[in-house]
Backbone bond lengths (Angstrom), bond angles and torsions (degrees), N, CA, C in turn:
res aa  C-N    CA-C-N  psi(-1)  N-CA   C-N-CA  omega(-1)  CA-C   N-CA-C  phi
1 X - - - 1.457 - - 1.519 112.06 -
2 X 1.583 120.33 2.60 1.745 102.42 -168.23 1.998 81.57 -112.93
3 X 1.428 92.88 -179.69 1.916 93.03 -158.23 2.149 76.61 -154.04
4 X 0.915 97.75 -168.54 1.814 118.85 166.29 1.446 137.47 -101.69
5 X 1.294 132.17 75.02 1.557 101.69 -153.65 0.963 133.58 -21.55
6 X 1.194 150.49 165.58 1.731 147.97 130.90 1.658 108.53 -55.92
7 X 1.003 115.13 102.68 1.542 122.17 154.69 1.204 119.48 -101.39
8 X 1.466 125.45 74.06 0.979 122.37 -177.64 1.985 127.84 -124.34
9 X 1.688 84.60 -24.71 1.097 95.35 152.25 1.791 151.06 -63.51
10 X 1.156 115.64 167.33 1.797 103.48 175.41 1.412 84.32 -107.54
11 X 2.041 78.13 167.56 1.858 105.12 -157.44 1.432 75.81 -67.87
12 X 2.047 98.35 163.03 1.715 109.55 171.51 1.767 91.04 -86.84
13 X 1.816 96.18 166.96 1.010 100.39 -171.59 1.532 100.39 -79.02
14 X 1.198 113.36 165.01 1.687 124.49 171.26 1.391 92.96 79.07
15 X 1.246 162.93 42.96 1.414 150.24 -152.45 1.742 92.98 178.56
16 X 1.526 101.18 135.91 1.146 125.61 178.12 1.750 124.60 -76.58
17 X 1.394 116.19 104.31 1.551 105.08 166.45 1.282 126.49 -107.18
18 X 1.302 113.99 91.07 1.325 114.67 163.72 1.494 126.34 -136.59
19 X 1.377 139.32 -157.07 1.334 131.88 -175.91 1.383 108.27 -122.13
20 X 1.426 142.44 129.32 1.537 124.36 171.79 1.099 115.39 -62.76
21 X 1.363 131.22 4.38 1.347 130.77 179.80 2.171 96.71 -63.86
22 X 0.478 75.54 -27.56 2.004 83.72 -158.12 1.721 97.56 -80.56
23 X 1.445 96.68 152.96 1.794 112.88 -147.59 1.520 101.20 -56.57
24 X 1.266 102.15 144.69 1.391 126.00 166.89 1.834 110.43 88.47
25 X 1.506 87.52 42.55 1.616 102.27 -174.80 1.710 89.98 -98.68
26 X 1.661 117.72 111.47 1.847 116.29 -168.23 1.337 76.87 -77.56
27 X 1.415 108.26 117.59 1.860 138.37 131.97 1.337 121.24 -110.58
28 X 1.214 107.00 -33.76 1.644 104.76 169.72 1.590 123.91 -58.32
29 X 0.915 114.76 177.16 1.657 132.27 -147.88 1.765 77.92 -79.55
30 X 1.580 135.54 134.54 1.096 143.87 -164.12 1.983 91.97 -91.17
31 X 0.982 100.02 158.30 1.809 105.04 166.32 1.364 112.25 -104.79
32 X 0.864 106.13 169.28 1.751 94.67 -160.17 1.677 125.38 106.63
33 X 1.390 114.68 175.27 1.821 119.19 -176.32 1.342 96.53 -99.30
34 X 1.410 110.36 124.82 1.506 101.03 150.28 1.286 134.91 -101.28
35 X 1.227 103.46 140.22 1.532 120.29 -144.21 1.594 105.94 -101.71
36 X 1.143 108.70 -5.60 1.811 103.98 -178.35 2.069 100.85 -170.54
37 X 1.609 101.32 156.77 1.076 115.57 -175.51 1.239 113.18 -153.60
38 X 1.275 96.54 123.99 1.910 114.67 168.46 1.398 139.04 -163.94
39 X 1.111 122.73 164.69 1.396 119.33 169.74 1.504 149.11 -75.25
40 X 1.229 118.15 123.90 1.584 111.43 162.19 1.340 131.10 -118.68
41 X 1.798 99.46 143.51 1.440 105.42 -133.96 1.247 81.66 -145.70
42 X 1.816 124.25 136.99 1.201 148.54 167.56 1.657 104.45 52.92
43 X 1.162 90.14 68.61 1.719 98.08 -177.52 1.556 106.33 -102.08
44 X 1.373 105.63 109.13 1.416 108.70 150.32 1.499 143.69 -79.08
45 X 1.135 142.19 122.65 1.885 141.85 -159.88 1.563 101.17 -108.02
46 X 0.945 136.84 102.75 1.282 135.16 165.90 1.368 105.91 -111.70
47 X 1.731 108.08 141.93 1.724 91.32 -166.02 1.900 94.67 -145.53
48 X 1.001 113.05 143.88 1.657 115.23 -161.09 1.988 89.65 -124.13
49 X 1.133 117.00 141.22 1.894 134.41 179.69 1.620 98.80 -86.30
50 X 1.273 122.10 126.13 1.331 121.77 -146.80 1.984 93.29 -156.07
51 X 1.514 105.02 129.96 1.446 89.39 172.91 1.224 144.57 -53.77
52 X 1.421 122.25 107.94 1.679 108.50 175.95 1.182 132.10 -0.55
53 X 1.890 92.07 -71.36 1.742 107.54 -157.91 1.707 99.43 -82.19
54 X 1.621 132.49 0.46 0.889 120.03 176.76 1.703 111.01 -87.67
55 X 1.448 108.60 -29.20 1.582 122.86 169.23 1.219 121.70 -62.81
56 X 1.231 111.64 -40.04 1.873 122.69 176.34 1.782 109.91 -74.88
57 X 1.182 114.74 -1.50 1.461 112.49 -159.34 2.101 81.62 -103.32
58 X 1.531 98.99 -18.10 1.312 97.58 -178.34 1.406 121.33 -77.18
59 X 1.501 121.21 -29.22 1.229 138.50 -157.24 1.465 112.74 -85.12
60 X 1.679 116.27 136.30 1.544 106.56 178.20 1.683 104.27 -71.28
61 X 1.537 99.27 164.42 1.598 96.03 156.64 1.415 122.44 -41.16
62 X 1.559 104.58 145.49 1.414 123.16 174.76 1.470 106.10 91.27
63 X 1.410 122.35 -3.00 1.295 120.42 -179.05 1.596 128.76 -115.81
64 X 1.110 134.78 118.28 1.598 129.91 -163.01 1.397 115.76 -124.29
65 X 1.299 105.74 126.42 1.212 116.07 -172.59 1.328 121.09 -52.63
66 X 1.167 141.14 109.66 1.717 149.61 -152.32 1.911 100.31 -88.80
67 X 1.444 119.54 124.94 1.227 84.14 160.87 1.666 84.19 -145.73
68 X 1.983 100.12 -175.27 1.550 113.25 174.24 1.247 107.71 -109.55
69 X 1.076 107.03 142.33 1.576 121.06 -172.50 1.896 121.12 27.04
70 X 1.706 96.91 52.74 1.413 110.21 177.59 1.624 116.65 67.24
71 X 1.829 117.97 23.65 1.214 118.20 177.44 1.380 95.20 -127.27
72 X 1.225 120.60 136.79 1.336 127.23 169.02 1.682 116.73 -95.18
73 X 1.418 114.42 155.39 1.779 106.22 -174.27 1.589 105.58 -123.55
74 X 0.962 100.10 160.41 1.648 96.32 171.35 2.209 92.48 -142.66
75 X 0.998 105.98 129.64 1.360 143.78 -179.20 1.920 130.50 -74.11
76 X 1.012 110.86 128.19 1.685 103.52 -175.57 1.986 89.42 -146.29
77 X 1.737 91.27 125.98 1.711 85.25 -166.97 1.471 78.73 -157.07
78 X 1.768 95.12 108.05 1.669 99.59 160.24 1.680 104.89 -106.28
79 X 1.602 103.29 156.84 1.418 115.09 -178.47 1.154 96.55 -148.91
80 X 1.856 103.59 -167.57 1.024 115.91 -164.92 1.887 96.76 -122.02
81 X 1.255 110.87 122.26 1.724 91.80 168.41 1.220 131.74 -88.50
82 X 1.543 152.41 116.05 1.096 157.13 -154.50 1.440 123.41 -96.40
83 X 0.842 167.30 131.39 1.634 163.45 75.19 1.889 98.73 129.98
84 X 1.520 101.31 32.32 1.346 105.88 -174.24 1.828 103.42 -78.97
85 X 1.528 78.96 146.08 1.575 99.78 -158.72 2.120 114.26 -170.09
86 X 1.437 95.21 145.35 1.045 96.99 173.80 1.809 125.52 -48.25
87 X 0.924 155.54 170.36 1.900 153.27 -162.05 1.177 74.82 -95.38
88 X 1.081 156.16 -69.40 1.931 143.22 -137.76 1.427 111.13 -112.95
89 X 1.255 116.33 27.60 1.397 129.79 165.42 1.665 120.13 -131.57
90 X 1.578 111.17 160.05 1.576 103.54 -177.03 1.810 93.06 -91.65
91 X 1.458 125.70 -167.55 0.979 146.59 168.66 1.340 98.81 -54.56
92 X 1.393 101.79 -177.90 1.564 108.76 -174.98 1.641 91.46 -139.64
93 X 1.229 149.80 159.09 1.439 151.19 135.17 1.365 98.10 -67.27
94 X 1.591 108.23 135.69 1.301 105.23 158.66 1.995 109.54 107.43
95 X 1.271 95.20 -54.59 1.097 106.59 -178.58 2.086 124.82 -107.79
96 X 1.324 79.97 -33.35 1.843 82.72 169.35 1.376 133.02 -106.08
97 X 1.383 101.21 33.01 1.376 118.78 137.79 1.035 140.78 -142.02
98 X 1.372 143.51 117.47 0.964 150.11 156.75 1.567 133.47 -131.40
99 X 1.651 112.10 -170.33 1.317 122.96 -167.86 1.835 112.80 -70.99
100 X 1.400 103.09 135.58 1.933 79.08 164.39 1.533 100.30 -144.28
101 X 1.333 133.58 169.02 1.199 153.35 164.43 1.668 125.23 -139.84
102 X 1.147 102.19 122.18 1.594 122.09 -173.49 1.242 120.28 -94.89
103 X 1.297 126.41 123.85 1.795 114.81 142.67 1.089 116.04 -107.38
104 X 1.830 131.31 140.83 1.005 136.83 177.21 1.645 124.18 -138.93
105 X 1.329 113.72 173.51 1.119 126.78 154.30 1.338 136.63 -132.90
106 X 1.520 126.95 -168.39 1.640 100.21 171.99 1.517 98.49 -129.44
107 X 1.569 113.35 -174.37 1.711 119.27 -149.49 1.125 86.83 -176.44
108 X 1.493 93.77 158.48 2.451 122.72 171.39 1.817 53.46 -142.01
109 X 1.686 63.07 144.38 1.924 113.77 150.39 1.542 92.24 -100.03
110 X 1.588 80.76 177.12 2.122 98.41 179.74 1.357 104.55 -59.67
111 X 0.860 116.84 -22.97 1.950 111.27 177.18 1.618 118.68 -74.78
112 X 1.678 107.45 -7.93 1.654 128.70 -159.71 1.841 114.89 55.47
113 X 1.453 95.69 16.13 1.763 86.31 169.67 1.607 108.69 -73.54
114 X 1.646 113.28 131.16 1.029 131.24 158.65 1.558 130.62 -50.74
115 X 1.509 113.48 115.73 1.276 112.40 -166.80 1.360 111.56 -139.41
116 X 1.482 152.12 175.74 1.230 144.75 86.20 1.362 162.75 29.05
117 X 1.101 104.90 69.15 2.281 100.34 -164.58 1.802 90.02 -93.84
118 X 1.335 121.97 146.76 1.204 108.65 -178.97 2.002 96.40 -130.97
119 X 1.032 114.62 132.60 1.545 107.61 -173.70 1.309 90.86 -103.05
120 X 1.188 155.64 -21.45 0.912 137.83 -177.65 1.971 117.71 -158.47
121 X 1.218 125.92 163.02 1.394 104.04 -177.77 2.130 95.32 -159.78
122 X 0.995 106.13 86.32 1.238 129.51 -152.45 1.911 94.40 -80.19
123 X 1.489 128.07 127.06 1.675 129.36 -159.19 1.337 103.89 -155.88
124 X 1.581 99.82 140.87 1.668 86.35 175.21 1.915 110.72 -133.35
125 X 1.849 83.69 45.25 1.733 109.30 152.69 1.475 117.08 -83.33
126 X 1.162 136.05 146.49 1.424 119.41 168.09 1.541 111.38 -91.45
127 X 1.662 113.43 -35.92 0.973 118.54 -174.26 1.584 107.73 -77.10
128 X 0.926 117.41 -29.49 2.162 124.39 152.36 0.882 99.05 -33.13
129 X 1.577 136.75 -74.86 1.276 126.79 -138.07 1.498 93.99 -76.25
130 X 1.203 132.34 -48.50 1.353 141.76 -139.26 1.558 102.62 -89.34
131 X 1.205 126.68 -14.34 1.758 140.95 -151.90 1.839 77.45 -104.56
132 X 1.817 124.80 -77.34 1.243 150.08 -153.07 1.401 87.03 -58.18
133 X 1.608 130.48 -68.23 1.260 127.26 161.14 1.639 129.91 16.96
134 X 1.522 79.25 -94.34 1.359 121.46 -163.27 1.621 108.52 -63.98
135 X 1.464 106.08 -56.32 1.415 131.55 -175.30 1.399 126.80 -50.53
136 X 1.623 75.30 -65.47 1.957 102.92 -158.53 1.844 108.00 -102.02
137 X 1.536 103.66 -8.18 1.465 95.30 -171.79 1.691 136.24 57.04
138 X 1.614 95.89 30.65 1.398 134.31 161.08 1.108 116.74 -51.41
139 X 1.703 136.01 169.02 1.121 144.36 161.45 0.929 106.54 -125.70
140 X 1.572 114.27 81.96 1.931 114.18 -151.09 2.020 78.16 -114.01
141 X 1.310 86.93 133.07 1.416 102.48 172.46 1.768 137.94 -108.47
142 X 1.328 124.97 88.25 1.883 110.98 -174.53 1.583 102.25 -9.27
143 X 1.684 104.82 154.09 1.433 110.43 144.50 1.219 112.61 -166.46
144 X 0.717 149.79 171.81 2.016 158.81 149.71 1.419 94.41 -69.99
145 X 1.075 124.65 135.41 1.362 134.33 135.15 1.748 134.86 -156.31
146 X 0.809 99.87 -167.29 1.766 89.86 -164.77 1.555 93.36 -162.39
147 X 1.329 120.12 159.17 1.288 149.55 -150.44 1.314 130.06 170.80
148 X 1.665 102.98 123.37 1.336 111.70 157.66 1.834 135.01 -173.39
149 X 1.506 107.31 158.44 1.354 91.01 -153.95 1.681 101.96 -142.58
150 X 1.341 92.22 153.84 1.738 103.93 -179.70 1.167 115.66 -102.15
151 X 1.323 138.89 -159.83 1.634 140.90 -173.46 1.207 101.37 -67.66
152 X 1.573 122.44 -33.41 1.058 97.19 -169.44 1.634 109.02 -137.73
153 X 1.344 116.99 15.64 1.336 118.82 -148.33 1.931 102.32 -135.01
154 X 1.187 147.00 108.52 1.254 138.34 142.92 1.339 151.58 -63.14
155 X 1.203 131.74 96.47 1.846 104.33 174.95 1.169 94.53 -112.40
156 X 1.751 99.80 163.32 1.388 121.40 176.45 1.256 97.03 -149.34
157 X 1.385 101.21 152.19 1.582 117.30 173.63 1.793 113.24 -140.20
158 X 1.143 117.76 138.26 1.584 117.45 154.20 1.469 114.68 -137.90
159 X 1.693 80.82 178.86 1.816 80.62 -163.77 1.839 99.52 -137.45
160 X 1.013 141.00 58.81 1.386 133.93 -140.09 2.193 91.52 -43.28
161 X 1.619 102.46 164.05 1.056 97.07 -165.35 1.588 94.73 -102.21
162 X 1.705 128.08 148.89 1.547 117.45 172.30 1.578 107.03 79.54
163 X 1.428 110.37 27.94 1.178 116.24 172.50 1.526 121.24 -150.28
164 X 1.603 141.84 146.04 1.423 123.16 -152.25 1.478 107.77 -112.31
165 X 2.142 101.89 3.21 1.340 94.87 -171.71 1.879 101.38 -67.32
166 X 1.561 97.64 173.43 1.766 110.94 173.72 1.546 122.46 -49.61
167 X 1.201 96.01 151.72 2.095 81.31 162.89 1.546 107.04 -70.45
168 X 1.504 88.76 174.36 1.535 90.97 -161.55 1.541 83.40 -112.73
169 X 1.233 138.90 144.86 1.315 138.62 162.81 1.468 120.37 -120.96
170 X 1.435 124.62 126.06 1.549 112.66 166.26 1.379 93.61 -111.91
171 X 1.437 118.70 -178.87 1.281 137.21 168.16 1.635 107.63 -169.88
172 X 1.078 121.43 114.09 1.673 142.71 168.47 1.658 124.02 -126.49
173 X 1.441 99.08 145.43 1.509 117.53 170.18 1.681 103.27 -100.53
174 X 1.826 101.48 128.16 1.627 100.99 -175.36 1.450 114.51 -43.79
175 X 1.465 108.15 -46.92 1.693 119.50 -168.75 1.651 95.66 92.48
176 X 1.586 102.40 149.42 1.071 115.44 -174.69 1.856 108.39 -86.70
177 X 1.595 117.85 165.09 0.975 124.84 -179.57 1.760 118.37 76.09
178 X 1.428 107.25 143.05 1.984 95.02 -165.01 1.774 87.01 -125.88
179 X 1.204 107.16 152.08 1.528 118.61 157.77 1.336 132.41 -160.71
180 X 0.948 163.07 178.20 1.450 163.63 -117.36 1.236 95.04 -161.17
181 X 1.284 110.97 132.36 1.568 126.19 157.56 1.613 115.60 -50.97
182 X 1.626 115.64 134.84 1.190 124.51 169.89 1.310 124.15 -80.18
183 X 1.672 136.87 103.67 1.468 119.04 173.93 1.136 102.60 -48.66
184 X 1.602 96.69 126.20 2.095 127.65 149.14 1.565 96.84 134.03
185 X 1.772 122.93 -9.98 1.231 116.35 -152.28 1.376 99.44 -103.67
186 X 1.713 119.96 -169.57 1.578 112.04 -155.52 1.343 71.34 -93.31
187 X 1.230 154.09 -36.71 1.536 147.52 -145.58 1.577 93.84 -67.92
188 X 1.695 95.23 -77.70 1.968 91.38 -177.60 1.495 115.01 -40.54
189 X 1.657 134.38 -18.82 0.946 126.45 167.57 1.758 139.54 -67.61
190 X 1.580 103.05 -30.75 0.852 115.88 166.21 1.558 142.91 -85.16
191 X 1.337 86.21 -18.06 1.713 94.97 179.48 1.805 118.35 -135.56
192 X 1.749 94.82 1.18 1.521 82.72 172.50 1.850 118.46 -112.37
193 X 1.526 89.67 69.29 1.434 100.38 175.89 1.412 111.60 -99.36
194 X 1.556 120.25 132.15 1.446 122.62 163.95 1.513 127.53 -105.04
195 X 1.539 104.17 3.02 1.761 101.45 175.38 1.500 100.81 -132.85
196 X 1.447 103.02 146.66 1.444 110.54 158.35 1.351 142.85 -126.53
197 X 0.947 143.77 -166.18 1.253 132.97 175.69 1.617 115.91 -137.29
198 X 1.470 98.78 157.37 1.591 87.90 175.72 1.816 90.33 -167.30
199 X 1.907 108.01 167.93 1.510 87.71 -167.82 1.792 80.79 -150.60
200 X 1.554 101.07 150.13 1.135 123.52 -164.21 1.850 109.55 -78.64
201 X 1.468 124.26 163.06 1.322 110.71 -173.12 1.424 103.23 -69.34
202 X 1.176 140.48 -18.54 1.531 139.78 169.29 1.701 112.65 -49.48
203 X 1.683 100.32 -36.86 1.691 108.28 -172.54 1.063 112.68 101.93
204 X 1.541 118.43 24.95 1.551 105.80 -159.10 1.631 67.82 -113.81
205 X 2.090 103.34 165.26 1.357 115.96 -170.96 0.956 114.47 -110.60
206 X 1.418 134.77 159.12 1.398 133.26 -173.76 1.495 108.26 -152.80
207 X 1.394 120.26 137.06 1.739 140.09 170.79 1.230 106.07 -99.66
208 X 1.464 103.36 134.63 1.249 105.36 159.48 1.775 109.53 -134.98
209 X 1.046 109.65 165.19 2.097 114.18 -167.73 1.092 110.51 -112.21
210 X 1.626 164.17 103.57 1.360 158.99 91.85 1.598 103.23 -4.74
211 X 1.294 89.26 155.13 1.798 127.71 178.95 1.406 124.43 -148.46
212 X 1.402 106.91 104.27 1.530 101.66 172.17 1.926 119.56 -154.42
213 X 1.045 79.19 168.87 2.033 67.05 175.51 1.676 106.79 -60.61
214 X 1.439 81.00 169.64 1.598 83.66 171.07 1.449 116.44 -69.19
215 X 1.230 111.23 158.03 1.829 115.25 -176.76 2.023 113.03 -61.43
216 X 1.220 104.06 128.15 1.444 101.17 163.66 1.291 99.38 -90.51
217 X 1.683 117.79 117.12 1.625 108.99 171.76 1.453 104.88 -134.38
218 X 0.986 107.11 152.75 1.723 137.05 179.54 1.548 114.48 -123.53
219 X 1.529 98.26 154.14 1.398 97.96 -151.08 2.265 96.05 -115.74
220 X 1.821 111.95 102.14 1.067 130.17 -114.38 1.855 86.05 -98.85
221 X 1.189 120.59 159.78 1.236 128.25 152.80 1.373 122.95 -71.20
222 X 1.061 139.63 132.57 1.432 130.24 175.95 1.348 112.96 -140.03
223 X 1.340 113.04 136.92 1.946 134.65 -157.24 1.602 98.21 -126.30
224 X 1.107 129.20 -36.77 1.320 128.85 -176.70 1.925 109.86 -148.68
225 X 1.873 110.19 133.81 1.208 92.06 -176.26 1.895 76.76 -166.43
226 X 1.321 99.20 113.97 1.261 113.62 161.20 1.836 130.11 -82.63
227 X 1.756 87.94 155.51 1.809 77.02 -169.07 1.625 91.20 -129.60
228 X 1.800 127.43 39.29 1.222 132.09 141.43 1.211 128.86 -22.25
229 X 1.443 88.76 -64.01 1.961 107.77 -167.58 1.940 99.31 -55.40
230 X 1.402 119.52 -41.56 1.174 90.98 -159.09 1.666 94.99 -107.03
231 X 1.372 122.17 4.53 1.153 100.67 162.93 1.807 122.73 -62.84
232 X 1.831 93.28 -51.53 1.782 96.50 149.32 1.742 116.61 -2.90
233 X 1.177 99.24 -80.19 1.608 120.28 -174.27 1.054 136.47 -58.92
234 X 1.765 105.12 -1.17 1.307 133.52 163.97 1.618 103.98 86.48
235 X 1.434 117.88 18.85 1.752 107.04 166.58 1.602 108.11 -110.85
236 X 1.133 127.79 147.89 1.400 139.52 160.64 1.422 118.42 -94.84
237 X 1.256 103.75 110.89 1.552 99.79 -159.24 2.109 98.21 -102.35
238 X 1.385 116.34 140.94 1.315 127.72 168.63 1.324 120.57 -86.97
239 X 0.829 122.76 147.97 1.520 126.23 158.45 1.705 102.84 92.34
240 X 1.474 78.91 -171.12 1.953 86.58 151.39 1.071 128.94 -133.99
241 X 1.859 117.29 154.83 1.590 104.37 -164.66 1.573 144.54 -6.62
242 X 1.099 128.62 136.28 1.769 109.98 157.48 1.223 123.04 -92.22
243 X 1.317 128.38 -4.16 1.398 162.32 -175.72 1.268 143.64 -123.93
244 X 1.344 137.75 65.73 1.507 131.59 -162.35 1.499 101.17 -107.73
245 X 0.965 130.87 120.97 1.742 135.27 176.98 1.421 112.42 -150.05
246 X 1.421 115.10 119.65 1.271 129.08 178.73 1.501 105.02 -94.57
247 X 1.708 117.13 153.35 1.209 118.44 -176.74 1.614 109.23 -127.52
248 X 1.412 130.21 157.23 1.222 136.84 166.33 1.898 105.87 -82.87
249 X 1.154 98.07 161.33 1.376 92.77 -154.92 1.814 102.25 -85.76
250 X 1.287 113.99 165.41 1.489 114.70 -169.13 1.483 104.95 -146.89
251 X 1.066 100.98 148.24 2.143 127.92 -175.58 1.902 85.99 -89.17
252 X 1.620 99.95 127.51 0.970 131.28 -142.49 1.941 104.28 -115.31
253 X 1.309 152.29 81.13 1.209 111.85 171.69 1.774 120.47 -109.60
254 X 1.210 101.48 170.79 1.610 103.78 -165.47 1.514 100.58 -124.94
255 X 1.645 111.56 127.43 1.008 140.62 173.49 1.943 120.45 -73.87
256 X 0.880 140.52 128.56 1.295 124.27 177.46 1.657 112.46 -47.63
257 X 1.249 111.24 152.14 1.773 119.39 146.72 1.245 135.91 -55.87
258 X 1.218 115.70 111.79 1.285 103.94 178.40 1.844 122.68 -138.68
259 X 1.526 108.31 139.02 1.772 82.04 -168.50 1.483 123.80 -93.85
260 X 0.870 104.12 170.66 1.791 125.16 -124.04 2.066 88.70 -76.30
261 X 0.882 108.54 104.79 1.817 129.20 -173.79 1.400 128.61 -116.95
262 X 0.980 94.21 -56.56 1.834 117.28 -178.95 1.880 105.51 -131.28
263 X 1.140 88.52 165.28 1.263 96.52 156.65 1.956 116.89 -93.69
264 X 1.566 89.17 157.75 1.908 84.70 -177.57 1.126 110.50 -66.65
265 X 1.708 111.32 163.72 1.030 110.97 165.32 1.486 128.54 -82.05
């Protein structure tokens, strides 16, 4: 199921081409309190080549559509969330773990730091949705879902809740052998982001900073992989992936919110 992008096109106009590999990509240790900690666990990246100027037409001010070699991506990545929890608290049973599902894209702010647009982030916490909500200025969505996995094997399913589209089903094998994304490559592009963005119903913008090792990823089998989530999100995606990369799971920390002013320190 994975193919090569087409890079063949030139960047669209108004739209950003570059790679986050290149300086002033925040991986380093953020400054600041961190305010929350957790895990991600059995993360799948599936990533579909999607028009620029149709992605940028999505974005509030201050935000630019990021792409590699003049192709822009848009993203579908279910996981597992782990032992998520406030920094000065332990886990909770019951509550700090659960299911999540993402759609995304990527972005520079006016400074061109590489970040995160998230259209949707699909959970089947209540107090997730309602915390991410409230907080973070998320588009955290109810859902049903269910999960489970063997040494070597995953399925996942969701179902957003109050809605008649299908369940969405993936199912993947990690694949053997682990490695790290190369700065300059489409891999480090796609998954080694540490800031994101998100913007309040007023429109006003907001960053927020993650911390984690670099990704252990493997390059995954896949038997089932729905493209619900981003029809949701209003894209129709063709083909199949250009991108399939599975990850080993990683210790997670969370930076406060804050809206978008300065650049970090």
């Amino acid at each position: 199921m994975t193919g090569d992008p087409v890079r063949s096109g030139r960047p669209a106009e108004g739209v950003t081409q570059r790679g986050s590999a290149e300086p002033g990509t925040p991986r380093s240790l953020p400054a600041g309190v961190c305010v929350g900690r957790q895990r991600w666990n059995h993360l799948l990246f599936a990533h579909w080549s999607v028009d620029a100027r149709t992605v940028q037409a999505t974005l509030p001010p201050g935000l630019t559509v990021d792409t590699f070699d003049g192709i822009a991506y848009l993203g579908i990545v279910p996981f597992f969330m782990e032992r998520v929890r406030p920094a000065w608290l332990p886990p909770l049973p019951g509550i700090s773990w659960f299911l999540e599902l993402n759609v995304r894209t990527y972005v520079r702010d006016r400074s061109g730091r590489p970040g995160v647009w998230f259209y949707s982030l699909d959970c089947d916490q209540p107090l997730a949705v309602s915390i991410a909500r409230r907080f973070f200025h998320l588009p955290y969505f109810h859902a049903r879902m269910e999960a489970r996995c063997s040494a070597e094997k995953v399925c996942f399913a969701s179902r957003r809740r109050g809605v008649a589209e299908p369940l969405s089903s993936y199912s993947w094998s990690r694949g053997p052998g682990v490695f790290t994304a190369p700065p300059g490559s489409l891999e480090f592009f796609l998954v080694e982001r540490y800031l994101l963005f998100a913007a309040d119903r007023g429109g006003r913008l907001f960053e927020g900073r993650v911390h984690h090792a670099p990704y252990q990823l493997r390059t995954p089998a896949v038997s089932e992989l729905s493209t619900v989530p981003a029809h949701q999100a209003g894209f129709a995606l063709a083909g199949e992936p250009v991108s399939l990369l599975a990850a080993d799971p990683v210790d997670v920390s969370i930076y406060r919110l804050r809206a978008v002013t300065a650049p970090f320190a």
